[in-house]
C-alpha positions in Angstrom: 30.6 95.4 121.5 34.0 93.0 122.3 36.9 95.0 123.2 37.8 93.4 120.5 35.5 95.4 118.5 36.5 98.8 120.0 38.2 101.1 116.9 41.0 103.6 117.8 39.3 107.5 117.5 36.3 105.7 119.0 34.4 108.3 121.2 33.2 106.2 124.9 31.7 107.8 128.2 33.4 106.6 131.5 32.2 107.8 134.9 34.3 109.3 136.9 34.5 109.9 141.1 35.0 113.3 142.3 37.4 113.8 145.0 34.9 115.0 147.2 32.6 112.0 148.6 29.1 114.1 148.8 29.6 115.2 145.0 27.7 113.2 142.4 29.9 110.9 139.6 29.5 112.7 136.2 30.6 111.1 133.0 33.0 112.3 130.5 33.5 111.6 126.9 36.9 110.4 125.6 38.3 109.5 122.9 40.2 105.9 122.2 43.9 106.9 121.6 45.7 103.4 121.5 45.0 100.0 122.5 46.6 97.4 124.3 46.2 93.7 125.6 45.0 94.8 129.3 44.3 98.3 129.0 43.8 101.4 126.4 44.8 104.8 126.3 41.7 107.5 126.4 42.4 111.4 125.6 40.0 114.0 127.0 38.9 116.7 124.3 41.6 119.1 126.7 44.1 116.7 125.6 44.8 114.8 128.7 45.4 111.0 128.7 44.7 108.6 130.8 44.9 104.9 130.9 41.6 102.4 131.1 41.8 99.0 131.9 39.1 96.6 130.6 37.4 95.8 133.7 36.9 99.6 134.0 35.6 99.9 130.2 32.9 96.3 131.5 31.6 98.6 135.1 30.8 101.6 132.4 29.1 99.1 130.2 31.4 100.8 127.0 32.4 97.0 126.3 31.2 93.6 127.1 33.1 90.7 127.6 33.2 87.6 124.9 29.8 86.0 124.5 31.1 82.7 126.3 31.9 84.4 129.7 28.8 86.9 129.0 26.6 83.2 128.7 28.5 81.7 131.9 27.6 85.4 134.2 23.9 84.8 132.8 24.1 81.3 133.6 25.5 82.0 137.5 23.4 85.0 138.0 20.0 83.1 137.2 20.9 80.3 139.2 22.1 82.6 142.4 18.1 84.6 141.8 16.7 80.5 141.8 18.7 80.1 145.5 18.2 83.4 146.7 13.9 83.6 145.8 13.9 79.8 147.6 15.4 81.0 150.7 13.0 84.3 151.1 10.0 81.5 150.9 11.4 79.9 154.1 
């Protein structure tokens, strides 16, 4: 799913850091309140608001990006394995 593709009242799971460092992330559900170019609005089901941008919404894997940039990462990411698996044989 495109961000494109992501509906207001669509329910999505970010994780999110405690403020403690030793405590484990835990993921929390939201639900899509508005939309923007850069960034959308998420509400808690407290009520609280906070704002996502999409690079966040890509790291929690709610959204990918277009299928061209999706088919240039795969693209760089198998070549950089190819380099990486030559180098360990040396």
């Amino acid at each position: 799913m495109t961000y494109d593709e992501l509906k207001i009242n669509m329910k999505v799971e970010i994780k999110e850091k405690p403020d403690e460092e030793r405590a484990a992330c835990r993921r929390m559900k939201y639900i899509v309140v508005a939309k923007y170019p850069s960034m959308c609005i998420l509400e808690d089901k407290k009520g609280r608001r906070r704002g996502v941008s999409i690079g966040e919404l890509i790291m929690n894997k709610v959204i990918t990006q277009s299928p061209y940039f999706e088919m240039i990462r795969q693209e760089k990411c198998s070549r950089w394995r190819k380099k990486s698996s030559k180098q360990d044989e040396r």
